[in-house]
ZALUMMAR-153945 format. One record per atom (N, C-alpha, C, O): residue in three letters; x, y, z. Coordinates in steps of 0.2 Angstrom, whole numbers, padded with zeros to 4 digits, always signed. Layout:
! ZALUMMAR-153945
ALAXYZ;...
***
This chain:
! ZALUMMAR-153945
UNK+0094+0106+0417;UNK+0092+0100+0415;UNK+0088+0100+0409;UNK+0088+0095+0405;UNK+0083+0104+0409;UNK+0077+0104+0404;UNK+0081+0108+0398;UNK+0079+0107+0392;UNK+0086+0111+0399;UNK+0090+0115+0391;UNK+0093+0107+0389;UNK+0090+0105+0384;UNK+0096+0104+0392;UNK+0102+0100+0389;UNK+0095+0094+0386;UNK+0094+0093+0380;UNK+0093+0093+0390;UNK+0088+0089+0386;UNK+0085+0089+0379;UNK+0083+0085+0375;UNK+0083+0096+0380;UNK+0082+0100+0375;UNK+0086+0096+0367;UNK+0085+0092+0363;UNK+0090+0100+0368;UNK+0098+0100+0365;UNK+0100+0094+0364;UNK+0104+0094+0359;UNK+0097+0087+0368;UNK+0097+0079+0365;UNK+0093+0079+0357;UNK+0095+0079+0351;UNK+0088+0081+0361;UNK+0081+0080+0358;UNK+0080+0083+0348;UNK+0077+0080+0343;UNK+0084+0089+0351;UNK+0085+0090+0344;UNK+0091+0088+0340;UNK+0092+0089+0334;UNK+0095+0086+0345;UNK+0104+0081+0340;UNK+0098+0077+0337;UNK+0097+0076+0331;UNK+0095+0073+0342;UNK+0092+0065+0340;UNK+0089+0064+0334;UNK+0090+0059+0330;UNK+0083+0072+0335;UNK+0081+0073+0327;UNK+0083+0074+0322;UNK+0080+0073+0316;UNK+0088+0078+0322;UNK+0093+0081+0316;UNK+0097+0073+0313;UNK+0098+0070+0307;UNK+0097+0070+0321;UNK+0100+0063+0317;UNK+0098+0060+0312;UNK+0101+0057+0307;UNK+0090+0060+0314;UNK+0086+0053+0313;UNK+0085+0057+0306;UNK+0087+0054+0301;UNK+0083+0063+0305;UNK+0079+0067+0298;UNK+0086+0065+0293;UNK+0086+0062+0288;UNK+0092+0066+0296;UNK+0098+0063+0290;UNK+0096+0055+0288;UNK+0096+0054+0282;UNK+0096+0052+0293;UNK+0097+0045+0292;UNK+0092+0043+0287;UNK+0093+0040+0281;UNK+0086+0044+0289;UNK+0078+0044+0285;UNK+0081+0046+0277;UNK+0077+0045+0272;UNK+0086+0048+0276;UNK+0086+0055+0271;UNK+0090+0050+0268;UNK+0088+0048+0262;UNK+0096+0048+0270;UNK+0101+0043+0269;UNK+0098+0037+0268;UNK+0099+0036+0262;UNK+0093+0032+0272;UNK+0090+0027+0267;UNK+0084+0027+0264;UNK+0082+0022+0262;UNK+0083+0031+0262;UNK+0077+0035+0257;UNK+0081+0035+0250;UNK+0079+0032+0245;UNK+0084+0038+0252;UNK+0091+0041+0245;UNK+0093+0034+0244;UNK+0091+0032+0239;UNK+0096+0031+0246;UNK+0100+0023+0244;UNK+0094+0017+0241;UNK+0096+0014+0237;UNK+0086+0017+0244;UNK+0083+0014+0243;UNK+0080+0016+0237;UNK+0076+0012+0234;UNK+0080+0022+0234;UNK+0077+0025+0228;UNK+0084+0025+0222;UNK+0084+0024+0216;UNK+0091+0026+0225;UNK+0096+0024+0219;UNK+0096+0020+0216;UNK+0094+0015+0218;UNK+0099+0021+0209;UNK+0100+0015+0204;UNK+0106+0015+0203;UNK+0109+0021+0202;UNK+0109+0008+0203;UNK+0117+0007+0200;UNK+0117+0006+0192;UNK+0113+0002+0190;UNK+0123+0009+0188;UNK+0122+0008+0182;UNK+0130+0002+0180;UNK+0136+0003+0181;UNK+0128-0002+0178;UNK+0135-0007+0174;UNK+0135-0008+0168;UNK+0130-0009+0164;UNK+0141-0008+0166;UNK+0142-0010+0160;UNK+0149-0012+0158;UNK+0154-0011+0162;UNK+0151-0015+0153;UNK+0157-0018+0152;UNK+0160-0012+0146;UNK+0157-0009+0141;UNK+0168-0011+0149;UNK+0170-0005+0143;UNK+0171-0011+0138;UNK+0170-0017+0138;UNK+0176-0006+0131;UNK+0180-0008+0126;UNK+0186-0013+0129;UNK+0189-0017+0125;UNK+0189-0014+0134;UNK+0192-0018+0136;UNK+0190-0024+0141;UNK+0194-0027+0144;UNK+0182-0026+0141;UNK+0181-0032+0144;UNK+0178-0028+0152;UNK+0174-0031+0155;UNK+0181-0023+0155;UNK+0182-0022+0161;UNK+0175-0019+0163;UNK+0173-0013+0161;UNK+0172-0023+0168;UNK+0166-0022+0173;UNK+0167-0014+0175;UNK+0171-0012+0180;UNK+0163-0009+0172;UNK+0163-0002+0178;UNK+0155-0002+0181;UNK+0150-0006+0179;UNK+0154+0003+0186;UNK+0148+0000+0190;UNK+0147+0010+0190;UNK+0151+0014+0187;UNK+0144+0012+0193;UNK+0142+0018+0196;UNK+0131+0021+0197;UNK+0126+0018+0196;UNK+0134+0027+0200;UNK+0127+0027+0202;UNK+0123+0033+0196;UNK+0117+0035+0198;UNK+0127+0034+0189;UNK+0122+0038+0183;UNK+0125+0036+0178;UNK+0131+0034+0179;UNK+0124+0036+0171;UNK+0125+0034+0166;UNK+0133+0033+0166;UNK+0137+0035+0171;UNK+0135+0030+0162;UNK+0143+0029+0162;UNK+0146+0033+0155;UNK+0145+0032+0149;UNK+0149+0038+0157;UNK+0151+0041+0148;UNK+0156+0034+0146;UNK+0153+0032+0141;UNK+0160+0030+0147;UNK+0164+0027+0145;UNK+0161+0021+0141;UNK+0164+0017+0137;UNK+0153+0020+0141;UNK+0149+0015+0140;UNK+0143+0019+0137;UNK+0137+0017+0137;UNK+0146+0025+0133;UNK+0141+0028+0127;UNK+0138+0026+0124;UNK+0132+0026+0123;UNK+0142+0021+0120;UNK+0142+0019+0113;UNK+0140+0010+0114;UNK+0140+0006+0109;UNK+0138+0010+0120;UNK+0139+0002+0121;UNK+0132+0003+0127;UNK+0130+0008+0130;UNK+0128-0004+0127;UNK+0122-0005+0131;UNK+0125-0006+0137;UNK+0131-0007+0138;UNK+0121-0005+0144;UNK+0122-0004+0149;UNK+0114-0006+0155;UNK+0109-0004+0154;UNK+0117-0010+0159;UNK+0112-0013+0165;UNK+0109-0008+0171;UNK+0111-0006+0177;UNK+0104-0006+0169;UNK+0102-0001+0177;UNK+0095-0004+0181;UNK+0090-0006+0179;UNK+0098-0002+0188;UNK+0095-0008+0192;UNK+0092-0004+0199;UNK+0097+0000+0201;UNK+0088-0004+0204;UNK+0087-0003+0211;UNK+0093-0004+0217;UNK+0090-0008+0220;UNK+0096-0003+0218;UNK+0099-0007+0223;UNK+0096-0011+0228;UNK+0099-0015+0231;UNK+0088-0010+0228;UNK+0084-0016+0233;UNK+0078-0018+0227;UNK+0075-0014+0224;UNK+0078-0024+0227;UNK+0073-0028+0221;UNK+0074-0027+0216;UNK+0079-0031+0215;UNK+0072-0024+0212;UNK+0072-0026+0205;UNK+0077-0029+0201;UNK+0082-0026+0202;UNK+0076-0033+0196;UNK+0080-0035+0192;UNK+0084-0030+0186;UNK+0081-0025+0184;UNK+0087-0032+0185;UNK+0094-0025+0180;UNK+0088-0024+0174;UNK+0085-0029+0172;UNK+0087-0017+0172;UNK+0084-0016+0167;UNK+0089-0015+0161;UNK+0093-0011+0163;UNK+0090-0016+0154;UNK+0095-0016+0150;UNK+0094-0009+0144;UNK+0090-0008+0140;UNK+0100-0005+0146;UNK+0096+0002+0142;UNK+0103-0002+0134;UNK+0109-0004+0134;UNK+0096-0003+0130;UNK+0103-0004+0122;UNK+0108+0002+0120;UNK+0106+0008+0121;UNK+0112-0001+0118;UNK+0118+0001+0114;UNK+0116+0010+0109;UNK+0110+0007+0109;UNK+0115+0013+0107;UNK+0114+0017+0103;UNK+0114+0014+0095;UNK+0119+0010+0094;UNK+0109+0016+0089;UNK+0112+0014+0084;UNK+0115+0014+0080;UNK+0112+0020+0079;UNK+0119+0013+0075;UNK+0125+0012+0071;UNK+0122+0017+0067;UNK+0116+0016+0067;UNK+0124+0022+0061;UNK+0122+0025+0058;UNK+0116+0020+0052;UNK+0111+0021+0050;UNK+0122+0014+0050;UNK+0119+0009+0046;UNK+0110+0006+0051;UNK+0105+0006+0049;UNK+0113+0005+0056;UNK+0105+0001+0059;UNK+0100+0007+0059;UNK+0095+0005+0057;UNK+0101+0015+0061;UNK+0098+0017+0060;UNK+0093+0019+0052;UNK+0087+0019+0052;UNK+0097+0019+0047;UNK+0094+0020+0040;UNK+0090+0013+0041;UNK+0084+0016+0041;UNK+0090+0006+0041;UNK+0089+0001+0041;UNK+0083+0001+0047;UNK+0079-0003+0046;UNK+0083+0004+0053;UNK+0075+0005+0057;UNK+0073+0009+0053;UNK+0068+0007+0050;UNK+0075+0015+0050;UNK+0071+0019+0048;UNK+0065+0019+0040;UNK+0059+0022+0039;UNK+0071+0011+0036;UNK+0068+0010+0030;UNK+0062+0004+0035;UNK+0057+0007+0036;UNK+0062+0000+0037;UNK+0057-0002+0040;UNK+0053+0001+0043;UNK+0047-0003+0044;UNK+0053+0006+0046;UNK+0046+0010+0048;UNK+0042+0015+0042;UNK+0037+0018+0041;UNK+0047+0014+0038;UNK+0043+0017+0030;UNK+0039+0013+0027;UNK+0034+0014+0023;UNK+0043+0006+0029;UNK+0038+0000+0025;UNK+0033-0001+0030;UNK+0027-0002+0028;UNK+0035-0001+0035;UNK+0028-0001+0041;UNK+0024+0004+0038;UNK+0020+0002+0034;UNK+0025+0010+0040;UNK+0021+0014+0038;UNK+0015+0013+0029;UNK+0009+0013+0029;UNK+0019+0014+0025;UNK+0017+0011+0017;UNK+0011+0004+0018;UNK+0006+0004+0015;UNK+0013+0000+0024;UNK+0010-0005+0024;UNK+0001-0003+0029;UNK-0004-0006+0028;UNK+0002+0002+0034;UNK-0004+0003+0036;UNK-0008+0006+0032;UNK-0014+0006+0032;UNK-0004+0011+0027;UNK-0008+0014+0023;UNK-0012+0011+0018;UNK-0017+0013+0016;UNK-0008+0005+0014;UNK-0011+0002+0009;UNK-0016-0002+0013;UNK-0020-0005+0009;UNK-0016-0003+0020;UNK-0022-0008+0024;UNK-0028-0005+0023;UNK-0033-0006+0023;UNK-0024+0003+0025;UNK-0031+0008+0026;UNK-0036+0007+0023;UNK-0041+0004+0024;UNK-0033+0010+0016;UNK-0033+0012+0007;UNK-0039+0002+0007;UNK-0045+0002+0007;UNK-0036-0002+0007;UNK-0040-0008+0008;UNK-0046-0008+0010;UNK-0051-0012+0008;UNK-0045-0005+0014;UNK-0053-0007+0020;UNK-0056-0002+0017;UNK-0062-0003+0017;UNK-0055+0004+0015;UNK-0061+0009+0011;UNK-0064+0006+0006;UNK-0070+0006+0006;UNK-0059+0002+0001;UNK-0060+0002-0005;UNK-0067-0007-0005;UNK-0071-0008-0009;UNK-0064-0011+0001;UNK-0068-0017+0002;UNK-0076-0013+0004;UNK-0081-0013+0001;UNK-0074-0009+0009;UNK-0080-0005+0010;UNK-0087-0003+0006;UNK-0093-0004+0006;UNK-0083+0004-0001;UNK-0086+0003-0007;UNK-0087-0001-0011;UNK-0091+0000-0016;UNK-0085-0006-0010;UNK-0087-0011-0015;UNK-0093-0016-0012;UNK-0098-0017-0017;UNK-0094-0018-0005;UNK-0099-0020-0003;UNK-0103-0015-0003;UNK-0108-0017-0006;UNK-0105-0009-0001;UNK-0108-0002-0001;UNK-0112-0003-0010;UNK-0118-0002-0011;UNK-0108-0005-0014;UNK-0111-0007-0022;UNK-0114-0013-0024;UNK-0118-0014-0029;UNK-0112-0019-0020;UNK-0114-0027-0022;UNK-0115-0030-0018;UNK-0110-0033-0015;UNK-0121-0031-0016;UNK-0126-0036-0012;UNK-0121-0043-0014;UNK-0119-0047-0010;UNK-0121-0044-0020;UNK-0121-0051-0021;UNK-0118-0051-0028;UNK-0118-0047-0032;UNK-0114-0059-0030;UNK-0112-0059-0037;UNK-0115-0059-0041;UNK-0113-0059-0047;UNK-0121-0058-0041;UNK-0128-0058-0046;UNK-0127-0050-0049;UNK-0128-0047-0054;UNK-0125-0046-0043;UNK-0124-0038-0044;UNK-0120-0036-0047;UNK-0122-0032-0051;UNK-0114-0040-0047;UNK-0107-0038-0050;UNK-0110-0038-0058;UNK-0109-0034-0062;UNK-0113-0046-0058;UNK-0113-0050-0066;UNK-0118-0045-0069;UNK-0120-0046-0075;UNK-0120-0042-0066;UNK-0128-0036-0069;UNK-0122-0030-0072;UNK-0120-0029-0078;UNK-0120-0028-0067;UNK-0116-0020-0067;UNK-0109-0023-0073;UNK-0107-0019-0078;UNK-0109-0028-0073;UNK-0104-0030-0079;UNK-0107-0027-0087;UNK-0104-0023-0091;UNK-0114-0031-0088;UNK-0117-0032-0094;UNK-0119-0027-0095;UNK-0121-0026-0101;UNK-0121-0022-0090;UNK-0124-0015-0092;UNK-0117-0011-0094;UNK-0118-0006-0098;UNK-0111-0013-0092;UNK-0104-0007-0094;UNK-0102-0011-0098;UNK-0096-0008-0099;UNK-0103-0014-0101;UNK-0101-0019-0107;UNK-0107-0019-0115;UNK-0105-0020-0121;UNK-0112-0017-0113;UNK-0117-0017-0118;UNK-0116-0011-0124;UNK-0117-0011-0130;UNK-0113-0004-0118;UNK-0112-0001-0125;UNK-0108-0002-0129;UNK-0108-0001-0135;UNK-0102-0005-0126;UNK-0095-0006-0131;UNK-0098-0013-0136;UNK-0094-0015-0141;UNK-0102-0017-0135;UNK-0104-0022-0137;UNK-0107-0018-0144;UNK-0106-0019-0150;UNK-0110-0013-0143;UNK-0117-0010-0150;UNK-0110-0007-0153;UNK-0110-0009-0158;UNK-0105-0003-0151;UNK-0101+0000-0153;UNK-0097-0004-0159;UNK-0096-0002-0164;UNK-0097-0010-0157;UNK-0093-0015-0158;UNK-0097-0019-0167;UNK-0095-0021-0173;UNK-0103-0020-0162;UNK-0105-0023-0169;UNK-0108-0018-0174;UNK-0110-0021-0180;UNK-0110-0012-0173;UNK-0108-0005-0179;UNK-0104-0006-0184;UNK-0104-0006-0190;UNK-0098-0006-0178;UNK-0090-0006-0182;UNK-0089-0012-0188;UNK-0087-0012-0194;UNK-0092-0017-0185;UNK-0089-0026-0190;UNK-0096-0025-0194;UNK-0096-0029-0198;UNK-0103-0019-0193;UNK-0107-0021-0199;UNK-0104-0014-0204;UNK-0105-0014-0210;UNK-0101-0009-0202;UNK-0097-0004-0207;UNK-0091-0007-0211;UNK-0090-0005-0217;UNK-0086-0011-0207;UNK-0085-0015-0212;UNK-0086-0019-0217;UNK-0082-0019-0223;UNK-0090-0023-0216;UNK-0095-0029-0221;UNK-0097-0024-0226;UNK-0095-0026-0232;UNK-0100-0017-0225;UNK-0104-0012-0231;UNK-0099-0010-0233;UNK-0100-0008-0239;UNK-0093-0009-0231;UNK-0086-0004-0237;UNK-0086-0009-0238;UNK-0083-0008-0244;UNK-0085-0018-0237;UNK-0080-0025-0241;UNK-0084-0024-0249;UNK-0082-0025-0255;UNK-0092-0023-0246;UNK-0097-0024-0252;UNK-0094-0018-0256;UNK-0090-0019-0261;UNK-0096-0011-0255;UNK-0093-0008-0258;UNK-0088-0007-0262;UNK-0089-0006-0268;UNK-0082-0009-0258;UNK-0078-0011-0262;UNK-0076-0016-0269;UNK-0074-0014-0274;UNK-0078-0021-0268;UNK-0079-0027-0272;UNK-0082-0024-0279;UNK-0079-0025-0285;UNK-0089-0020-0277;UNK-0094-0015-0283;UNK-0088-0011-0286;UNK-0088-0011-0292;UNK-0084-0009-0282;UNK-0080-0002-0287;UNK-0075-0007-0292;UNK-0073-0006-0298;UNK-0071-0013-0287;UNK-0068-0019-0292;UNK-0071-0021-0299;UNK-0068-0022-0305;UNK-0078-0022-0297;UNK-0080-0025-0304;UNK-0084-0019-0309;UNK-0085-0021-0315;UNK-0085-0014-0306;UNK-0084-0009-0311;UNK-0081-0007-0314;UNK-0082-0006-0320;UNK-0074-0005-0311;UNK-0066-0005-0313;UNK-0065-0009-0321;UNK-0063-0006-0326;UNK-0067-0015-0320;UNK-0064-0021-0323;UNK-0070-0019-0329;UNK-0067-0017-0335;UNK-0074-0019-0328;UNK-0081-0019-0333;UNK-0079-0013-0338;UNK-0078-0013-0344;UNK-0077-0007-0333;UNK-0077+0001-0338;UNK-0066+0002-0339;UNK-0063+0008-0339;UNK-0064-0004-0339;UNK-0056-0003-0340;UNK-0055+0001-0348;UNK-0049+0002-0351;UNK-0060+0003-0350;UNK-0058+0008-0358;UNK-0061+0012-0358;UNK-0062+0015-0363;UNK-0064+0012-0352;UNK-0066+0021-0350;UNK-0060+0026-0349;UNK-0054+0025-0347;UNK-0063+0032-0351;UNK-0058+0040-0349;UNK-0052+0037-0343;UNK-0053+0033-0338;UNK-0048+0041-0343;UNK-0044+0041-0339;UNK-0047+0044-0333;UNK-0048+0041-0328;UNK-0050+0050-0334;UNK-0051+0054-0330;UNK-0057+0048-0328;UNK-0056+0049-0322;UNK-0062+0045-0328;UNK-0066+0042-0324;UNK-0063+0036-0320;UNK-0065+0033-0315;UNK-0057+0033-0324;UNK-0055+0028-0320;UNK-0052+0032-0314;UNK-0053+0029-0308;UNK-0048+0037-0314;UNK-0045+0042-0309;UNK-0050+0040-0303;UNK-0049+0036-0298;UNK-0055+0044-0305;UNK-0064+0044-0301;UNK-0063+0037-0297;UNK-0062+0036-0291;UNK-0064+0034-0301;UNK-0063+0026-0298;UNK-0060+0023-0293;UNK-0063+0019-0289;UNK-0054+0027-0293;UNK-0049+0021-0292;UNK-0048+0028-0283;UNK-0046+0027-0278;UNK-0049+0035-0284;UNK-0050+0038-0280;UNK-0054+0036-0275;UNK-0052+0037-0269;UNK-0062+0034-0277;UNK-0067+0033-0272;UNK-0066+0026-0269;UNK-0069+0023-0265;UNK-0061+0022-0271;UNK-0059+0015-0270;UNK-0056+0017-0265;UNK-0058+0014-0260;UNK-0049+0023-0265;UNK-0047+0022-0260;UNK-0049+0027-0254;UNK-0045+0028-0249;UNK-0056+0030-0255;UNK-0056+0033-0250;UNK-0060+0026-0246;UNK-0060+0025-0240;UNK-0063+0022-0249;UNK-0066+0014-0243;UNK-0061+0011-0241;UNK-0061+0009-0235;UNK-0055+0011-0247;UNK-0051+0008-0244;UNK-0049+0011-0234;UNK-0050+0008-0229;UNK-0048+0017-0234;UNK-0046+0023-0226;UNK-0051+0022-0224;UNK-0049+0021-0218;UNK-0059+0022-0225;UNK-0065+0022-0220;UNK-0065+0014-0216;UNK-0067+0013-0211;UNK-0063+0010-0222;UNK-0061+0004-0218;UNK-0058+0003-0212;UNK-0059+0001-0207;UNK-0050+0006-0217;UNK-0044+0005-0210;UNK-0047+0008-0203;UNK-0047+0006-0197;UNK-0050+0013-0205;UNK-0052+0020-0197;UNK-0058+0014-0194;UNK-0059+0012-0188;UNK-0062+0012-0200;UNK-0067+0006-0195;UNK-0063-0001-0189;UNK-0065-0003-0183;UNK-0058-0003-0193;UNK-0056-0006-0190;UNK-0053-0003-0184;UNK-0055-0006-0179;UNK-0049+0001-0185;UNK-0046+0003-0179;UNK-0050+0006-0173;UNK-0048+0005-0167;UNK-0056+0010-0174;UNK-0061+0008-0171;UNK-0063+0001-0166;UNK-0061-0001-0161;UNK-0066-0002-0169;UNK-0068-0009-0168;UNK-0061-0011-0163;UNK-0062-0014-0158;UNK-0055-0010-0164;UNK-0050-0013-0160;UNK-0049-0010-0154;UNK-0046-0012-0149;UNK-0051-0004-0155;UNK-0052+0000-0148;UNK-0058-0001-0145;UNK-0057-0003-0139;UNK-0062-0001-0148;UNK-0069-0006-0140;UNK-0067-0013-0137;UNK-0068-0015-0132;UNK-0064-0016-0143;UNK-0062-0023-0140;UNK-0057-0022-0134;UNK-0059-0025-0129;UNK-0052-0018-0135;UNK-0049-0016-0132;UNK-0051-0016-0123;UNK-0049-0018-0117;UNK-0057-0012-0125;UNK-0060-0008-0120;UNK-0064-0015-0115;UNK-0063-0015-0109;UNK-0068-0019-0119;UNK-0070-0024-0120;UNK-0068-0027-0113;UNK-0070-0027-0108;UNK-0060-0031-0117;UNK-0057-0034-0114;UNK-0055-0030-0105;UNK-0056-0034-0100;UNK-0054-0023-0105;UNK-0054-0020-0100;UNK-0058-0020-0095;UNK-0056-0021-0089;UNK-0062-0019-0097;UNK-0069-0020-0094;UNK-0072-0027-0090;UNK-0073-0027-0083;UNK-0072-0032-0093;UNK-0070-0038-0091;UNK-0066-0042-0085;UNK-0067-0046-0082;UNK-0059-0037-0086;UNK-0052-0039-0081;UNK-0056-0036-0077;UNK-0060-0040-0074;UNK-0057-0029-0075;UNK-0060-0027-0071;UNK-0064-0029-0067;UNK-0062-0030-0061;UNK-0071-0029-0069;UNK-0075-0035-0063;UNK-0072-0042-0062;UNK-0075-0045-0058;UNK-0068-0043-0065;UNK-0065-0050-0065;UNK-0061-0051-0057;UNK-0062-0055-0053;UNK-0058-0044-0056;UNK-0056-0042-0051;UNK-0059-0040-0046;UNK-0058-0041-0040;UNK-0065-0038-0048;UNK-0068-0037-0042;UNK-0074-0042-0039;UNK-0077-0040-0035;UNK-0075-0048-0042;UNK-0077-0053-0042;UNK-0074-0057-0038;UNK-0076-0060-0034;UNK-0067-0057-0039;UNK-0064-0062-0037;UNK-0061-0058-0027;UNK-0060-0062-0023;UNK-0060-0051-0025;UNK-0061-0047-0020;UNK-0066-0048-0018;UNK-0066-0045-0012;UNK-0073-0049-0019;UNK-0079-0049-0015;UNK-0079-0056-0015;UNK-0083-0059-0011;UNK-0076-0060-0018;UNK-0076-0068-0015;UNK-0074-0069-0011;UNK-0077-0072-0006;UNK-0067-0066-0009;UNK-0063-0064-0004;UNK-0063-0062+0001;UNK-0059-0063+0006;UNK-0068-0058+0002;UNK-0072-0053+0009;UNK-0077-0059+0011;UNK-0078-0061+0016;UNK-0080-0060+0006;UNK-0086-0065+0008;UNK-0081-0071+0013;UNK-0082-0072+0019;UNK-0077-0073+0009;UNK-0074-0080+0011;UNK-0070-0077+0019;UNK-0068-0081+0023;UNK-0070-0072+0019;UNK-0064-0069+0025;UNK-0070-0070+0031;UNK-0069-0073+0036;UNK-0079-0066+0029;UNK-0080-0066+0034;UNK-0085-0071+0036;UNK-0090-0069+0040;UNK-0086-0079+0034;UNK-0087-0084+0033;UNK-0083-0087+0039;UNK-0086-0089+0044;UNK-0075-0087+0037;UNK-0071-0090+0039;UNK-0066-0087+0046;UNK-0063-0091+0051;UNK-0068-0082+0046;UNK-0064-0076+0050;UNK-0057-0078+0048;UNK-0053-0078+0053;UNK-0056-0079+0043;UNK-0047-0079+0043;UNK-0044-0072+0038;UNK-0047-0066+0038;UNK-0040-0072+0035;UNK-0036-0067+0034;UNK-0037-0068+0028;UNK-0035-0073+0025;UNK-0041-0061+0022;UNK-0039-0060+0016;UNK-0036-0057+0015;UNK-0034-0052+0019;UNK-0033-0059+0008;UNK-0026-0056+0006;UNK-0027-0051+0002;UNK-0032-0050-0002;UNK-0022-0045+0002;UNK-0025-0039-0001;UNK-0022-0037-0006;UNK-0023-0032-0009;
***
């Protein structure tokens, strides 16, 4: 009596450790669904090959609602995520590149009073440069004018002095042109110089107003 018992005892448990094994296993399965190329509902318990290329529902069999695995993408959608995470990308870096540069710039200017100082000191030399250039032209116009009216005065002089003449005339004439183009190059610079702080006056207004405001400057 005590073998067969035995022999219950252990069926009973062989039962139970399957059964346990059996709803364990059912309660941790997931069913997968999806619809093929012909509209037709397939159901199974691992991915569906027939529903490669197509999005598909996978789900608990107890609780949870269908979780949706997408479609794969299209060669097209893929170029088309991938140019988008390039401009994502492009976009965090120029935000970076932004914030260093708002960074140095407050790290240099207390205030617009700062900007308008740092302007006139990078602007002063091309200012002297500038008014050199328009006082060396004034001295070759006079120059010139001199060698005009000597020309005119000594017109029955030697050839060979009028030559002299008319050579040092046109060497003012070229130290002119070179002054001038000079002069047009500081202005240049000038104007350069200007746009610059102009910009960066106008970004420190910017920062100010952003953090005044707490809204959003634009970059």
């Amino acid at each position: 009596m005590g073998t067969q018992t035995k022999k219950m005892k252990t069926i009973f448990t062989i039962i139970l450790a399957v059964t346990s094994g059996l709803v364990f296993s059912s309660v941790h399965a997931e069913i997968y669904t999806c619809k093929d190329a012909a509209g037709h509902l397939l159901t199974s318990d691992r991915p569906i090959p027939e529903c490669a290329n197509r999005s598909m529902f996978v789900r608990k069999t107890l609780g949870q609602n269908p979780r949706e695995i997408p479609a794969p993408l299209t060669p097209e959608e893929r170029r088309k995520a991938d140019e988008e995470q390039e401009k994502q990308k492009s976009e965090m870096l120029l935000e970076e590149q932004q914030k260093r540069e708002d960074q140095h710039l407050l790290a240099n200017y207390k205030s617009e009073s700062d900007i308008e100082l740092a302007r006139q000191r990078s602007l002063e030399f091309v200012k002297e440069k500038i008014r050199a250039g328009n006082d060396q032209i004034k001295a070759i116009a006079v120059m010139q004018a001199e060698f005009q009216s000597e020309q005119q005065r000594n017109a029955k002089k030697s050839t060979e002095q009028n030559v002299d003449l008319q050579r040092r005339s046109g060497q003012l004439s070229l130290a002119s042109k070179n002054a001038q183009s000079t002069v047009a190059e500081y202005e240049a610079e000038r104007t350069r110089i200007n746009t610059q702080f102009d910009e960066i006056l106008k970004r420190y207004r910017e920062i100010v107003q952003k953090r005044k405001g707490g809204g959003k400057s634009s970059s």
